[in-house]
Biopython code that builds the backbone (N, CA, C, O; Angstrom):
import numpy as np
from Bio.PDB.StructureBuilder import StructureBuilder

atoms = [
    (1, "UNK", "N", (-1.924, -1.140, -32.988)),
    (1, "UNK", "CA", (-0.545, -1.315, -32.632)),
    (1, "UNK", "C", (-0.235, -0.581, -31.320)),
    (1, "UNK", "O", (0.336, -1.214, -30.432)),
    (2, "UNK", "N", (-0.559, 0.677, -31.133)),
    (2, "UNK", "CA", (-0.211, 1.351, -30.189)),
    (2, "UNK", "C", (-1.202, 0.884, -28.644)),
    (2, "UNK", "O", (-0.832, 0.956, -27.472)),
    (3, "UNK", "N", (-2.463, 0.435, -29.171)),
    (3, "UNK", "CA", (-3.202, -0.030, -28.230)),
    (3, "UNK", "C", (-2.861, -0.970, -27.034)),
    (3, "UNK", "O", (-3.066, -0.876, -25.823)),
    (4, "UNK", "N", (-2.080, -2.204, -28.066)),
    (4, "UNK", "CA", (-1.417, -3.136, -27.346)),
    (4, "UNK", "C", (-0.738, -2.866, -26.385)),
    (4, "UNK", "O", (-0.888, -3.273, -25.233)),
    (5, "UNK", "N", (0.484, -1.776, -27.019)),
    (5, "UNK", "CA", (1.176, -1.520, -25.775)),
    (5, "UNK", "C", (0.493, -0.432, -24.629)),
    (5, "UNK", "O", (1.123, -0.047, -23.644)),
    (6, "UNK", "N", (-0.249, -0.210, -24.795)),
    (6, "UNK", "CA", (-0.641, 0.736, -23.513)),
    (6, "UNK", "C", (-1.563, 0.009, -23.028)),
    (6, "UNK", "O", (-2.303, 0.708, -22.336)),
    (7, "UNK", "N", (-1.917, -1.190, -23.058)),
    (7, "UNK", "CA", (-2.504, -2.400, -22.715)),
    (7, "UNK", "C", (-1.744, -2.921, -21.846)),
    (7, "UNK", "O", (-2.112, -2.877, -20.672)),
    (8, "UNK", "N", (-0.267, -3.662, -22.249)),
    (8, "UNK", "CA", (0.866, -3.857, -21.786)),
    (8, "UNK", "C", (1.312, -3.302, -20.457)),
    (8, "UNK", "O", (1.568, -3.891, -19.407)),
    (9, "UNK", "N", (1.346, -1.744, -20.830)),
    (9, "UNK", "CA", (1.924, -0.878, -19.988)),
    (9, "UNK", "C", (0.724, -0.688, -18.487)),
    (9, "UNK", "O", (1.080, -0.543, -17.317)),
    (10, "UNK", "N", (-0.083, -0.723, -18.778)),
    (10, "UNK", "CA", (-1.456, -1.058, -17.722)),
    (10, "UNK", "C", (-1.047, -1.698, -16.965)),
    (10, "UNK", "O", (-0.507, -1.479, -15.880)),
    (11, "UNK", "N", (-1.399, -2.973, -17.760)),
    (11, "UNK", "CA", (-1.201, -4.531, -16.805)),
    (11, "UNK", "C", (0.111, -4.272, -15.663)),
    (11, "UNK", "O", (0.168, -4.249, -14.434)),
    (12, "UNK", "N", (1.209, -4.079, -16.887)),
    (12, "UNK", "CA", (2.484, -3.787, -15.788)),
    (12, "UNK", "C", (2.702, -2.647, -13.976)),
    (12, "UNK", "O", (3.354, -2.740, -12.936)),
    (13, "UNK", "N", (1.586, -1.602, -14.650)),
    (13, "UNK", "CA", (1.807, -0.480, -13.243)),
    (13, "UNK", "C", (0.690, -0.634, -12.526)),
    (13, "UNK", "O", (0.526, 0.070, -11.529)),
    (14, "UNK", "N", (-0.291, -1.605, -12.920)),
    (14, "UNK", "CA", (-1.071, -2.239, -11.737)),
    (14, "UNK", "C", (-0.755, -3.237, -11.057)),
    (14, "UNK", "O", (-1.364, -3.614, -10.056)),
    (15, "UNK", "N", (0.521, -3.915, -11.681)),
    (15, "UNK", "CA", (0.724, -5.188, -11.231)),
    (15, "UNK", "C", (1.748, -4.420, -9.998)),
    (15, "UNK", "O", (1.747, -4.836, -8.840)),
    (16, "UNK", "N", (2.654, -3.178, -10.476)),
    (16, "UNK", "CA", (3.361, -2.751, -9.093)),
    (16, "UNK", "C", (2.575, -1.842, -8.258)),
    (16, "UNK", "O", (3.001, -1.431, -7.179)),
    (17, "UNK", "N", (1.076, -1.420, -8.890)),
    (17, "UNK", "CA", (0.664, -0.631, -7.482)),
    (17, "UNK", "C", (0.200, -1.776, -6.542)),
    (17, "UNK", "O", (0.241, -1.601, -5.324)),
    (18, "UNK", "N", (-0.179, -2.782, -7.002)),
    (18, "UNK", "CA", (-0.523, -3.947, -6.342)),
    (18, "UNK", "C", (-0.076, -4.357, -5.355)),
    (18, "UNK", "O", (-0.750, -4.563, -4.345)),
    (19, "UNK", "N", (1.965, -4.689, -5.521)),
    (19, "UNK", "CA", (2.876, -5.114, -4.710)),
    (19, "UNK", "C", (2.934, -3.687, -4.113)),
    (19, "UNK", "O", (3.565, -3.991, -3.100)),
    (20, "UNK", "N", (2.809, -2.827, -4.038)),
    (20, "UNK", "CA", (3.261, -1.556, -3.449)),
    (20, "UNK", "C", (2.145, -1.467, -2.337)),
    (20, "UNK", "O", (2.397, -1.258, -1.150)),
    (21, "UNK", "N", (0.939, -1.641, -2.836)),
    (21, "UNK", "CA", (-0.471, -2.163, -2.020)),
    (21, "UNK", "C", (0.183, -2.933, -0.656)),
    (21, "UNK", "O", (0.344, -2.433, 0.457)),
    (22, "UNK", "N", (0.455, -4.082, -1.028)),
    (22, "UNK", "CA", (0.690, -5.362, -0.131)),
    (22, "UNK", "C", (2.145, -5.023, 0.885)),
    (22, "UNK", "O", (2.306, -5.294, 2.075)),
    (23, "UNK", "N", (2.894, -4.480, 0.119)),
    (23, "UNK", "CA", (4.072, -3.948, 1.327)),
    (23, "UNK", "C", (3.688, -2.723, 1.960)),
    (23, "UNK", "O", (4.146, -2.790, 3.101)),
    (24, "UNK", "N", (3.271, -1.975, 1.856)),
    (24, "UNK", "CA", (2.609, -0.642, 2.742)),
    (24, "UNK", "C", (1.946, -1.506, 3.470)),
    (24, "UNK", "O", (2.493, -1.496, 4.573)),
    (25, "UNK", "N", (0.945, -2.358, 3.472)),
    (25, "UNK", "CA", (-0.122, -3.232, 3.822)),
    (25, "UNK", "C", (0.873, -3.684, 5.318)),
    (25, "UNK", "O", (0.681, -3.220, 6.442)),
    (26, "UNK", "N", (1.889, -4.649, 4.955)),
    (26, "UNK", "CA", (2.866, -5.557, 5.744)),
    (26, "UNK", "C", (3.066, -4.473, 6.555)),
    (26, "UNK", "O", (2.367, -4.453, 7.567)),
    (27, "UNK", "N", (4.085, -3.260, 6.335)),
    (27, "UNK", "CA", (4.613, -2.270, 6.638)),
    (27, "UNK", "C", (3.645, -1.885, 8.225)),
    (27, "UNK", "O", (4.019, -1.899, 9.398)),
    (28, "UNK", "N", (2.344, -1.573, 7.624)),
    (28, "UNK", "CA", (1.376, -0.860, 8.252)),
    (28, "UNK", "C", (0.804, -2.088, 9.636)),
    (28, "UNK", "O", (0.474, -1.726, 10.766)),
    (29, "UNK", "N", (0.816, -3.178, 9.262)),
    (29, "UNK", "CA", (0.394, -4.148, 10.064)),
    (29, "UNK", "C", (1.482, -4.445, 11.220)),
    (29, "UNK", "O", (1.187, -4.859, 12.341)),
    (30, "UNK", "N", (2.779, -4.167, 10.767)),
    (30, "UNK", "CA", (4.070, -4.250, 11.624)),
    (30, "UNK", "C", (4.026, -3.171, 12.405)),
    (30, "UNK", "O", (4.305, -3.349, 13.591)),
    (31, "UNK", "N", (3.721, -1.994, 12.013)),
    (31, "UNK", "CA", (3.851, -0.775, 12.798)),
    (31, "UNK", "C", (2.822, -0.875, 13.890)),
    (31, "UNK", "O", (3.100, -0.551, 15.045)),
    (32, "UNK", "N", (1.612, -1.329, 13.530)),
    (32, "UNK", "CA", (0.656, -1.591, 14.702)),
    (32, "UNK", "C", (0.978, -1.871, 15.696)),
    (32, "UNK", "O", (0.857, -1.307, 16.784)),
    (33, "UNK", "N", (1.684, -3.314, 15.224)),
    (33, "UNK", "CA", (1.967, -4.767, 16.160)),
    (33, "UNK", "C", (2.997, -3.637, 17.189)),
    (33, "UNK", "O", (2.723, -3.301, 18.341)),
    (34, "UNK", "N", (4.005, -3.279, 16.524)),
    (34, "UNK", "CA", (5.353, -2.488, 17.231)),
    (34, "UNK", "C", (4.139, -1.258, 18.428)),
    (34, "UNK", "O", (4.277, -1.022, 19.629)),
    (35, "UNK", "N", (3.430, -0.916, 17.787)),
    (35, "UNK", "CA", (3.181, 0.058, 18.811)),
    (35, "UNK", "C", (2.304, -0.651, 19.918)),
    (35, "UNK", "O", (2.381, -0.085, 21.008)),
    (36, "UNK", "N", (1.670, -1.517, 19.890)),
    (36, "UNK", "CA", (0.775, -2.436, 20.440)),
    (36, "UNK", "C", (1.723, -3.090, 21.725)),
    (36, "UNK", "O", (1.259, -3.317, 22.843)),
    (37, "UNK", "N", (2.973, -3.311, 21.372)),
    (37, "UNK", "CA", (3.813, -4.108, 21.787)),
    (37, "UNK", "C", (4.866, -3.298, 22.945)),
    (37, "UNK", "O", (5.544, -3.786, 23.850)),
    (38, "UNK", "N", (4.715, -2.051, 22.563)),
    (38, "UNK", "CA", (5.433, -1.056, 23.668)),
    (38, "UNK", "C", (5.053, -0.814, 24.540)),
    (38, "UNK", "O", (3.848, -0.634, 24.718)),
    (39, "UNK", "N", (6.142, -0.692, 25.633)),
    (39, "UNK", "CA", (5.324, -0.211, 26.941)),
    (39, "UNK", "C", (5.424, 1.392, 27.352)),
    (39, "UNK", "O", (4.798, 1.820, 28.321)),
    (40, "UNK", "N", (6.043, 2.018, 26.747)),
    (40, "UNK", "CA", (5.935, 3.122, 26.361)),
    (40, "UNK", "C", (5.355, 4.027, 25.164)),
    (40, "UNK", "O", (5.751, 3.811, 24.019)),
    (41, "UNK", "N", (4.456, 5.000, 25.418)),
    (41, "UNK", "CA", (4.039, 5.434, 24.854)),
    (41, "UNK", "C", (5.003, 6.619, 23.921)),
    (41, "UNK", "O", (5.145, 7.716, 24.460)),
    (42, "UNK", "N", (5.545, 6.438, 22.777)),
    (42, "UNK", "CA", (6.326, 6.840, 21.963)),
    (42, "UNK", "C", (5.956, 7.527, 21.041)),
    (42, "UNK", "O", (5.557, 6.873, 20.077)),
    (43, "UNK", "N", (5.904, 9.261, 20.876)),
    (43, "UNK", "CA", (5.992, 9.871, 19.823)),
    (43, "UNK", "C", (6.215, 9.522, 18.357)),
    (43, "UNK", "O", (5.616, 9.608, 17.285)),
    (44, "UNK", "N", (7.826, 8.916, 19.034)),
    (44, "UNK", "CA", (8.207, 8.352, 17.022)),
    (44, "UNK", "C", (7.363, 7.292, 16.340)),
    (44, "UNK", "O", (6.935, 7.347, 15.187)),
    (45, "UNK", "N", (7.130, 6.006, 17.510)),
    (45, "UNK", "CA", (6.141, 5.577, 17.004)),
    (45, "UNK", "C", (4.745, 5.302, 16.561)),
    (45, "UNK", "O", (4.264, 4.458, 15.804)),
    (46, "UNK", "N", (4.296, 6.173, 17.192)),
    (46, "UNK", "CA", (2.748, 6.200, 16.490)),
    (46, "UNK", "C", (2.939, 7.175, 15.151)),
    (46, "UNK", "O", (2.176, 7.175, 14.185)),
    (47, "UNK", "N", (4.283, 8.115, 15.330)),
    (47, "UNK", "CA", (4.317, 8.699, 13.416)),
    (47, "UNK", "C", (4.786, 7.966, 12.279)),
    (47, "UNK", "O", (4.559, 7.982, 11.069)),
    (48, "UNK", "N", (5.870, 7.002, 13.446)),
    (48, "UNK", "CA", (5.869, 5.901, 11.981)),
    (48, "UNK", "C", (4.546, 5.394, 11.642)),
    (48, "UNK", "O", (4.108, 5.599, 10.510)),
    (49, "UNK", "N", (3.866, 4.756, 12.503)),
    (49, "UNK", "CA", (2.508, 4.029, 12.179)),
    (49, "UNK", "C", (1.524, 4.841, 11.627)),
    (49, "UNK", "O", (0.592, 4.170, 11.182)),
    (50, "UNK", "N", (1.357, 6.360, 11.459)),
    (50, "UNK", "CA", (0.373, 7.283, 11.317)),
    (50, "UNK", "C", (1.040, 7.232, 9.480)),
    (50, "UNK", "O", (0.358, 7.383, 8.467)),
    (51, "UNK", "N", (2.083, 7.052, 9.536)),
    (51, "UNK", "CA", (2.883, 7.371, 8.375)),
    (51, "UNK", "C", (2.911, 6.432, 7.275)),
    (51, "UNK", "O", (2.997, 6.672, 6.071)),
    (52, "UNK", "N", (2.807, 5.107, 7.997)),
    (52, "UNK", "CA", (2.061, 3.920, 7.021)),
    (52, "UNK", "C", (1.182, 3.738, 6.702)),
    (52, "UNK", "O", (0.848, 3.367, 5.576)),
    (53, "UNK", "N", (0.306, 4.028, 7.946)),
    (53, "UNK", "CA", (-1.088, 4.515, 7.554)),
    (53, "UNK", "C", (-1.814, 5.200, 6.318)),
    (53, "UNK", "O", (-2.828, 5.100, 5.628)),
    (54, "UNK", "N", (-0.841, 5.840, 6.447)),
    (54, "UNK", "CA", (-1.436, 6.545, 5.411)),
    (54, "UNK", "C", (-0.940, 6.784, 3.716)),
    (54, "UNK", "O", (-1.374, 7.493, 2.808)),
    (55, "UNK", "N", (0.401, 5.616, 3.856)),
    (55, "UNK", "CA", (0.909, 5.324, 2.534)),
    (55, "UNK", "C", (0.250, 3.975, 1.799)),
    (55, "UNK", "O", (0.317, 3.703, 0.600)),
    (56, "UNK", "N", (-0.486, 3.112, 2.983)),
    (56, "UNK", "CA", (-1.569, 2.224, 2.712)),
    (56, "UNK", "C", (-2.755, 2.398, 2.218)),
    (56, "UNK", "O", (-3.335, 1.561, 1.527)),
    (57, "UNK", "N", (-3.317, 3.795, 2.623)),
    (57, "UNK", "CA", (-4.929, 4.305, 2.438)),
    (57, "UNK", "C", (-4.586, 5.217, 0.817)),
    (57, "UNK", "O", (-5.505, 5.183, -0.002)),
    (58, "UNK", "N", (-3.427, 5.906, 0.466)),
    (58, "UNK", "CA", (-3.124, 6.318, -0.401)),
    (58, "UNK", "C", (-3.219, 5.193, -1.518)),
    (58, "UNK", "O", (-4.022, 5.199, -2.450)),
    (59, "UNK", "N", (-2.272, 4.243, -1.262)),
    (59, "UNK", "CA", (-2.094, 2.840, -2.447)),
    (59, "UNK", "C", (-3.480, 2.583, -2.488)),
    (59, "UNK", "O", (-3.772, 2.649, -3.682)),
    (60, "UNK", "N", (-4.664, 2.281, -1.723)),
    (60, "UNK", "CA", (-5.811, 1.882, -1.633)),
    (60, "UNK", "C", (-6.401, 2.703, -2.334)),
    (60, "UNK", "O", (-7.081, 2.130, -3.185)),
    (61, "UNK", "N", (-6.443, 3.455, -2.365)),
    (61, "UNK", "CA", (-7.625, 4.671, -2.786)),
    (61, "UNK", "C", (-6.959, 4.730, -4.499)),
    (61, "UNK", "O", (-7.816, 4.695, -5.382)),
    (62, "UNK", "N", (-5.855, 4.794, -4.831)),
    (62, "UNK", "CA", (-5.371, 4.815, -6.228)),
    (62, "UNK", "C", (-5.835, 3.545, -6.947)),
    (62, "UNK", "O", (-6.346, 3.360, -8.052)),
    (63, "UNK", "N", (-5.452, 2.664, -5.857)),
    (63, "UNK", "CA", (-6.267, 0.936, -6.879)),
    (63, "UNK", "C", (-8.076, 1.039, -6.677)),
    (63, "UNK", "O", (-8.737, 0.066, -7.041)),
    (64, "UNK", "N", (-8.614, 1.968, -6.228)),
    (64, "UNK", "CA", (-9.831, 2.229, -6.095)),
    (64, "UNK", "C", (-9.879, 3.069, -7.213)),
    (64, "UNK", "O", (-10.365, 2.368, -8.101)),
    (65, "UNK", "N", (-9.757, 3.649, -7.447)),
    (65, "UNK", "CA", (-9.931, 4.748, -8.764)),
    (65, "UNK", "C", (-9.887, 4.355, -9.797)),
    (65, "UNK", "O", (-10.770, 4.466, -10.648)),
    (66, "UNK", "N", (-8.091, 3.436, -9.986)),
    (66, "UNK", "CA", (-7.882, 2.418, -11.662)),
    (66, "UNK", "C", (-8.516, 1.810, -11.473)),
    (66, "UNK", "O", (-8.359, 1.147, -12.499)),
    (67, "UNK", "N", (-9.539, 1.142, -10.791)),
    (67, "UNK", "CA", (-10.576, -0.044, -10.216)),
    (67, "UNK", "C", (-9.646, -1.629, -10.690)),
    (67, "UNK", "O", (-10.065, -2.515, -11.435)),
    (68, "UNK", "N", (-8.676, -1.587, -10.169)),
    (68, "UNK", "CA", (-7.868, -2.608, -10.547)),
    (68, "UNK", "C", (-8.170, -3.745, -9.398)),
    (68, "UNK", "O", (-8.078, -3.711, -8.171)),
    (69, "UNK", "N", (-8.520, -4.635, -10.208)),
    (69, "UNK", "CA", (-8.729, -6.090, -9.527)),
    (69, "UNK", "C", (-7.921, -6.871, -8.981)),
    (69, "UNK", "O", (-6.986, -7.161, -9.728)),
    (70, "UNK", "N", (-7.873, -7.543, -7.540)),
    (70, "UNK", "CA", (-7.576, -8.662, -7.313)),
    (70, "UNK", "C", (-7.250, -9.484, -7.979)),
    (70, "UNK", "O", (-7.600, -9.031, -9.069)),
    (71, "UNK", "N", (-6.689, -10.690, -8.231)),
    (71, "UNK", "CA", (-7.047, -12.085, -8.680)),
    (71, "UNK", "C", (-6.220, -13.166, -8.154)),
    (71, "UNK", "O", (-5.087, -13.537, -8.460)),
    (72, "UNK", "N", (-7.433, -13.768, -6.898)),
    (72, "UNK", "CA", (-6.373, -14.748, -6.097)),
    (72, "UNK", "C", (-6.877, -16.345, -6.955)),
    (72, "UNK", "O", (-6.323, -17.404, -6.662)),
]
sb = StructureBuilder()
sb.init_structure("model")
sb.init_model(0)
sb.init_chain("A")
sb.init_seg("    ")
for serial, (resi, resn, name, xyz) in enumerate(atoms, 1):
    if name == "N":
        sb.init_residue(resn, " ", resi, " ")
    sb.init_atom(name, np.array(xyz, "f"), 0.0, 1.0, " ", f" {name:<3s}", serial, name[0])
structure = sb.get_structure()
């Protein structure tokens, strides 16, 4: 009985580290583009981008650990 739900409860907080994965992901790919795209070389922005960076490699490394799968 109790199994189920912590079965349940799994499925569910991998399914949001997942989406949390994929928007850090977006996030991090935008910040690039933005700094890529300046013609000034900007403090704030390479910490935003250093800052996604590394809320991306964090989400990554946690779905590396739960070894939580893909499934396209």
């Amino acid at each position: 009985m109790f199994f189920r739900k912590q079965g349940k409860l799994r499925k569910e907080y991998e399914n949001k580290l997942l989406h949390s994965l994929e928007e850090t992901k977006k996030d991090w790919i935008s910040q690039q583009a933005l700094e890529d795209l300046s013609i000034e070389n900007s403090y704030e922005i390479n910490y935003q981008s250093k800052i996604a960076e590394a809320k991306y490699f964090f989400f990554f490394r946690e779905a590396k650990n739960r070894k939580v799968v893909i499934k396209r």
